[in-house]
N, C-alpha and C positions, 0 to 999 in steps of 0.2 A: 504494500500500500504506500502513492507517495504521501508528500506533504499535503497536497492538496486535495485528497481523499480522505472523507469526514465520513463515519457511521453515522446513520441516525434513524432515529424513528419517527415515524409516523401516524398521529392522530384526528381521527375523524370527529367533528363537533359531535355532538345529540341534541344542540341547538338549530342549527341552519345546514341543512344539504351544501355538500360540495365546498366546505370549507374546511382547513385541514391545517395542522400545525407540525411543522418539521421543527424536532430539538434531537440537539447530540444524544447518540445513543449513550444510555445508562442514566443518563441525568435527569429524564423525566423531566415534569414542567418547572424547573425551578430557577429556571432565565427568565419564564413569561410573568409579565407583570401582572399582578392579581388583575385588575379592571379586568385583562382581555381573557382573564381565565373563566370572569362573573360571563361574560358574553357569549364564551365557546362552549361553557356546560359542560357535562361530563368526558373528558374525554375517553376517547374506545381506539385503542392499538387497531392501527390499517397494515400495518406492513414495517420490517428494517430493511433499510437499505444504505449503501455506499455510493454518497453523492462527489461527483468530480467535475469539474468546469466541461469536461469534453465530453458528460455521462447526457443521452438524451432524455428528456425527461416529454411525458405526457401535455403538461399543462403550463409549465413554469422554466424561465431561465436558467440553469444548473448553475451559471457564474455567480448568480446573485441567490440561489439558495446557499451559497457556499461561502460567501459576503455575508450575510446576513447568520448565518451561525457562528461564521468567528468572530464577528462583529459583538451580536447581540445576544447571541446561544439560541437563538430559535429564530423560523419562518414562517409568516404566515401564506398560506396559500389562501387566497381567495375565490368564492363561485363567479362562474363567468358573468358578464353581464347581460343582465335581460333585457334580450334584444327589442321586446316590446315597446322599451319606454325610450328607447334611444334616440 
């Protein structure tokens, strides 16, 4: 694994569909700020995985999930936007 290859896991709100929070593996939520903990609800394990700038990701940037964890210990992923109201 290099430098810039982070484990982490992955959790699904039980609040709001399709929004999800990457933190370093083993650490659980204890980089995220309470507020957005009240907001996300319980969180439920989706998946671990090993994030790297060149890894393809589904929905989100890998540069900036990997910014964003060394940064701040956690990412949030956000549900797309509804294209309804746009």
């Amino acid at each position: 694994m290099n430098c810039l290859e982070i484990e982490c896991d992955v959790y699904r709100s039980s609040t709001k569909e399709h929004l999800y929070l990457f933190v370093k593996a083993g650490e659980g939520m204890v980089s995220v700020p309470q507020d957005l903990l009240l907001q996300f609800g319980q969180p439920e394990k989706a998946l671990s995985v090993v994030i790297s700038p060149d890894r393809v990701l589904a929905k989100e940037d890998p540069e900036l999930v990997v910014k964003n964890l060394l940064e701040q210990g956690y990412h949030l992923q956000l549900p797309p936007a509804d294209k309804r109201f746009v």
